[in-house]
C-alpha positions in Angstrom: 114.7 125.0 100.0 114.0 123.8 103.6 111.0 123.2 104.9 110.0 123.2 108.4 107.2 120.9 109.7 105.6 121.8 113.2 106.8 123.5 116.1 107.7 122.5 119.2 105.0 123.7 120.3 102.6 122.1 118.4 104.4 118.9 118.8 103.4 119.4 122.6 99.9 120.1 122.0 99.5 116.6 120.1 100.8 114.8 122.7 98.4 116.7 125.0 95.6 115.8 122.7 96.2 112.3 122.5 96.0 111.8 126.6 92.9 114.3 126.6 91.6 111.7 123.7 91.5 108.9 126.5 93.3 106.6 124.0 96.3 106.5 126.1 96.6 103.0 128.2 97.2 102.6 131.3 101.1 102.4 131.2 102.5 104.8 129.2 102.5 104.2 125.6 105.2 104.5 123.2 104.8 107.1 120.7 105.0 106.3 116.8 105.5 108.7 113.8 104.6 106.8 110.8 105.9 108.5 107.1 103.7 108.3 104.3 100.4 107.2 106.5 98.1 107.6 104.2 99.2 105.1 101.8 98.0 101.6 101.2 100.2 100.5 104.3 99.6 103.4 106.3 96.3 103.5 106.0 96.0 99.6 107.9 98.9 100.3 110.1 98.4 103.5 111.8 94.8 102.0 113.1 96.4 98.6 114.2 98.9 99.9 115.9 96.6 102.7 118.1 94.6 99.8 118.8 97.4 98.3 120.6 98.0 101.5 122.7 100.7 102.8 120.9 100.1 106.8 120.4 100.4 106.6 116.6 101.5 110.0 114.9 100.2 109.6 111.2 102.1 111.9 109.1 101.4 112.3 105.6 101.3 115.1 102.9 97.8 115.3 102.7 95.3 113.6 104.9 91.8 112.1 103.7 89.4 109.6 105.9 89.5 108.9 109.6 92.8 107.2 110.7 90.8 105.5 114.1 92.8 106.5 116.8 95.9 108.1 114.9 96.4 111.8 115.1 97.1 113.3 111.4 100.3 115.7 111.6 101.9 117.2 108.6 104.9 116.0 107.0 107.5 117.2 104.3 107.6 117.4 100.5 110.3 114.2 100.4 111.4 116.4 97.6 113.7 119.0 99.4 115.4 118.6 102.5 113.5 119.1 105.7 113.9 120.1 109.6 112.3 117.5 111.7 114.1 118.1 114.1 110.2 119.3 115.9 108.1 116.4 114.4 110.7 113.9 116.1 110.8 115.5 119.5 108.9 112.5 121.9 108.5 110.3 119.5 109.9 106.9 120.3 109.9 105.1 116.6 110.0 105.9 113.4 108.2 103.9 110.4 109.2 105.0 107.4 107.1 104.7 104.7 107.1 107.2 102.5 108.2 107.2 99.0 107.7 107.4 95.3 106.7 104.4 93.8 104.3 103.3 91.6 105.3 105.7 88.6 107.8 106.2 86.5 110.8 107.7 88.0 113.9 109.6 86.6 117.6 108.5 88.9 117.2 111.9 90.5 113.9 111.6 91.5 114.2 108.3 93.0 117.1 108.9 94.7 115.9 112.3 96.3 112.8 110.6 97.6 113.5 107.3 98.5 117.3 107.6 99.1 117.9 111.2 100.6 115.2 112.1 102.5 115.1 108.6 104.3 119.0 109.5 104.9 118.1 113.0 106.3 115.7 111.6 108.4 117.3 108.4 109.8 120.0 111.0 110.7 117.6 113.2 112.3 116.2 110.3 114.6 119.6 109.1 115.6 120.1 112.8 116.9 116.9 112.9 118.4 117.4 109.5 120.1 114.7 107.8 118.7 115.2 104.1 120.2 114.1 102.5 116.9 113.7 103.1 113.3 111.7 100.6 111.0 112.6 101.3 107.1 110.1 100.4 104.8 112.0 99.1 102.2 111.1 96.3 99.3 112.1 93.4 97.6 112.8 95.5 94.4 115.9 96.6 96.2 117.8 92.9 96.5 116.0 91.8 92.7 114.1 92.5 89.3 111.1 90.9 88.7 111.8 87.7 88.4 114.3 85.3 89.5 115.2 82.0 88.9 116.1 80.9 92.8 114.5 81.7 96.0 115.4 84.8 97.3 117.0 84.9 101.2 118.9 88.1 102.5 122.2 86.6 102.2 122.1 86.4 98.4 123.7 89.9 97.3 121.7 93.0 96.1 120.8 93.2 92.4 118.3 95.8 92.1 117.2 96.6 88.1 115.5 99.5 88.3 115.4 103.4 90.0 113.2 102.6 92.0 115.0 99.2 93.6 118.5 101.0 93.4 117.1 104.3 95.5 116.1 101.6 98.2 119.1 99.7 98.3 120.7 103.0 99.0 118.9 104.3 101.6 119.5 101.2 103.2 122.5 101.9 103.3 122.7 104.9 104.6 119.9 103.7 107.5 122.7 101.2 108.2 125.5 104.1 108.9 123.6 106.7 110.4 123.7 105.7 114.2 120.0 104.9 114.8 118.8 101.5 116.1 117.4 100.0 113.0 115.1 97.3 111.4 114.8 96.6 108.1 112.0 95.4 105.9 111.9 93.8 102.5 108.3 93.3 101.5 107.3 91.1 98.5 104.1 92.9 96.8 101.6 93.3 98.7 97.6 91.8 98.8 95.0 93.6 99.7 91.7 95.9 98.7 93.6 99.2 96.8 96.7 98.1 97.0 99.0 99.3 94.4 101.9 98.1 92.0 101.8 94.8 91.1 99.4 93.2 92.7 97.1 96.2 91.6 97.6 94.8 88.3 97.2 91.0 89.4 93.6 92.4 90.2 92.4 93.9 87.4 93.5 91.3 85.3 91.3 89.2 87.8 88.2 91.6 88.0 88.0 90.6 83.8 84.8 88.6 83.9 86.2 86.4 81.1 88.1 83.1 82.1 92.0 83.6 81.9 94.6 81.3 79.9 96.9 81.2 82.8 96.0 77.6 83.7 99.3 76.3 82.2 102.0 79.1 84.0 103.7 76.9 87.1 105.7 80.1 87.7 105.7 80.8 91.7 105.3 84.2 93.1 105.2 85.1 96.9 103.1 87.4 98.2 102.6 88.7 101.1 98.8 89.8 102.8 98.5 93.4 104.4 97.3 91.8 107.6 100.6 90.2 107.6 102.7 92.9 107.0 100.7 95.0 109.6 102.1 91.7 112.5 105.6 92.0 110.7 106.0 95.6 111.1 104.4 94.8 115.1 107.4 92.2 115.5 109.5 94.7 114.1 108.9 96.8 117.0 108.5 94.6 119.8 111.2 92.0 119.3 114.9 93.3 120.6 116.0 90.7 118.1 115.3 92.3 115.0 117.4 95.4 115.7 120.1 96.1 113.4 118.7 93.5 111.1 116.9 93.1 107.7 114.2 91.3 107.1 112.6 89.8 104.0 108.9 89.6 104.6 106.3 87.1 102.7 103.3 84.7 103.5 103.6 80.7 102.3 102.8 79.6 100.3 104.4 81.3 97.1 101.7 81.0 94.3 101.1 80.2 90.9 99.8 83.3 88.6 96.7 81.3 88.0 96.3 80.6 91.9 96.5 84.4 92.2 93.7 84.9 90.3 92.4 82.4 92.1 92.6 83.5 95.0 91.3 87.3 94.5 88.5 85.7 92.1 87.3 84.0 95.3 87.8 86.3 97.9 85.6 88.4 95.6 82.9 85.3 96.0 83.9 84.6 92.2 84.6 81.7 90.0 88.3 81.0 89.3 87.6 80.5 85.4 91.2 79.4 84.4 92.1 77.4 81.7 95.1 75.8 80.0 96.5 77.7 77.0 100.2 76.7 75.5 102.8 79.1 77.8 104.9 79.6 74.1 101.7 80.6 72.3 100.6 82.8 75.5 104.0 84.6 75.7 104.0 85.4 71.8 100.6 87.2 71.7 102.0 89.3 74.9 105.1 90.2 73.1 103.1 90.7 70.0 100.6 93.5 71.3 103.8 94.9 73.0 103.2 94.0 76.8 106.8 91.9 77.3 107.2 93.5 80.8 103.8 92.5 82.1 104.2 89.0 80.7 107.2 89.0 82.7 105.5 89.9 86.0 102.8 87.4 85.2 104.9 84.4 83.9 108.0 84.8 85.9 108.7 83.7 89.4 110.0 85.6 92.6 109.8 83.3 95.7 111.4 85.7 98.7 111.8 83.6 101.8 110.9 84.8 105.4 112.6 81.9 107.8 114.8 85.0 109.1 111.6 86.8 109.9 110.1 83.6 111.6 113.3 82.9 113.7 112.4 86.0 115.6 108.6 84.5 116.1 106.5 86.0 113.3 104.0 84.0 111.8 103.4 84.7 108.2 99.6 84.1 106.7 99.3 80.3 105.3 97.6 81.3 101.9 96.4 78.3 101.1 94.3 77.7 104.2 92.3 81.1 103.6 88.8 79.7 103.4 86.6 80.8 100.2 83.6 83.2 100.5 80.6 81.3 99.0 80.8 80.8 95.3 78.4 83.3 93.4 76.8 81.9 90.3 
C-alpha cells in the first residue's frame, strides 16, 4: 500500500502561504518539516522554532489546536510505506519525530514505525538534498530502565525492549542512508502532558497523600522540554553536530523523591515525602504485582550530556528552578 502525501503543487502553495503570512524574516528563512508535530515535542517545537524565523512545516496525522506560526501539512500512516518525495521538495531539514511509543508494541510494529519508515524517509531526504536530518531518537535505544553506571554514547547499545531495539535500528539506517545527520538520545522528558515515564512520575505526584520515597537515593536524569526545544535548536545551527549523536539531559540527575519534589512544587504544592524502609517499600510493590514500575521508580539511569555541551548547549540546572509559592 503506498500512500502519497501532497502534491507538488500543494507543496508550492504552502510556501506561498507562509511569505503571504508575513512570518517570513527578512533573510530568507530555512524551511523545516517536523514529523509527528503534534505530539508532546512537536507541539513546543514547531512554535519555538517559527518564532526564530524558521518556516516550520508541522506535519502530523491529524492536527488539533493552533501551532503559532507553523503551517499544518498532512503526513503518512508510518504504517505502510510512503512517497514523500512532494512533502520534501524545499524543505531544508527534517526533524523526525514521529513514532509509536507509549503502548505496547509487537517487533513488527515497532520496527515498521520506528525503524522503516524513519529509513524510507532518511532515504528520501538524502535524494531530495535535504542539508540536514535531526532523528528523534531516545535513550531506550543505548539502555533498559535502569543502569547501574552513567550512561555516555561511547558505552555500547543495549536496548531491552521493541520499542529501544526499533530505535537503535533506525539509527542505523539514518547513519547509512547518505543524508547529513544529527542524532538525539533524549532521557524522559518534563513537562505539562508529557507522556511515558515521566507521565507516570506525575500522577504518582498529583496523589494528595505524602509518598514513602524519602529513603530511595536512586538518581535519574531528566531532561525539561524547554531544554530539549534549545538541544534540537543546536542541533540545527551547530556544523559540529553533523554526523553525530547526542545524548541529551539537564543536571542535575535526581532522586525519585526530588522528582516529586520538584513537580509537587512547580504545582505550588508541598513535597510530603517521608522515609519508609526501601526492602519493605520494594516487597509491597512486588506484592500488588507492580515490579516494573518499582523499577522505574527505584532504579537509576544518569545519561550524560558533556558531548552535547562541547558543542555549546546549555542544559537546564534543575536544581536552581526557583519554587512557585507554597500553597497551604
Amino acid at each position: 500500500m503506498n500512500i502519497s502525501l501532497v502534491t507538488s503543487n500543494q507543496v508550492h502553495a504552502i510556501e506561498s502561504r507562509i511569505t503571504r503570512s508575513g512570518r517570513t524574516v527578512s533573510k530568507p528563512s530555512k524551511c523545516v518539516l517536523i514529523t509527528g508535530a503534534s505530539g508532546f515535542v512537536g507541539r513546543h517545537l514547531s512554535p519555538f522554532l517559527a518564532q526564530r524565523g524558521y518556516k516550520v512545516l508541522a506535519a502530523a496525522r491529524k492536527h488539533s489546536g493552533d501551532f503559532a506560526g507553523a503551517l499544518p501539512v498532512q503526513m503518512p500512516d508510518l504504517s505502510y510505506p510512503a512517497d514523500w518525495t512532494s512533502l520534501l521538495r524545499g524543505v531544508d531539514v527534517v526533524i523526525h519525530l514521529a513514532g509509536a511509543a507509549h503502548r505496547r508494541l509487537s517487533n513488527e510494529e515497532a520496527d515498521r514505525i520506528n525503524h522503516l519508515a524513519t529509513a524510507e524517509l532518511a532515504a528520501a531526504a538524502a535524494a531530495a538534498a535535504v542539508s540536514r536530518f535531526i532523528f528523534i531518537s531516545s535513550v531506550a535505544a543505548q539502555s533498559g530502565p535502569s543502569s547501574p553506571y552513567p550512561l555516555d554514547e561511547e558505552d555500547t547499545p543495549s536496548p531491552q525492549n521493541s520499542y529501544g531495539r526499533s530505535k537503535l535500528a533506525a539509527e542505523r539506517a539514518v547513519r547509512t542512508s547518505g543524508v547529513p545527520f544529527v542524532i538525539l538520545r533524549p532521557v524522559v522528558i518534563a513537562g505539562a502532558n508529557a507522556k511515558g515515564n515521566f507521565a507516570t512520575f506525575e500522577k504518582i505526584a498529583r496523589t494528595p497523600m505524602p509518598l514513602p520515597f524519602g529513603g530511595l537515593q536512586n538518581r535519574r536524569s531528566i531532561l525539561t522540554i524547554e531544554s530539549f526545544n534549545t538541544a534540537i535548536l543546536t542541533s540545527l545551527e551547530s556544523a559540529s553536530a553533523v554526523g553525530q549523536t547526542f545524548i541529551v539531559s539537564d543536571e542535575p540527575a535526581l532522586s525519585i523523591s526530588e522528582i516529586t519534589t520538584f513537580i509537587r512544587q512547580r504545582n505550588g504544592k508541598r513535597a510530603k515525602t517521608f522515609y519508609f524502609p526501601e526492602s519493605l517499600l520494594r516487597h509491597a510493590f512486588f506484592a500488588v504485582g507492580l515490579a516494573s514500575l518499582w523499577e522505574r521508580l527505584s532504579g537509576s539511569l544518569v545519561a550524560e550530556s558533556r558531548k552535547l555541551r562541547s558543542i555549546g548547549w546549555q542544559p537546564r540546572r534543575l536544581h536552581a528552578i526557583e519554587s512557585p509559592p507554597i500553597k497551604s
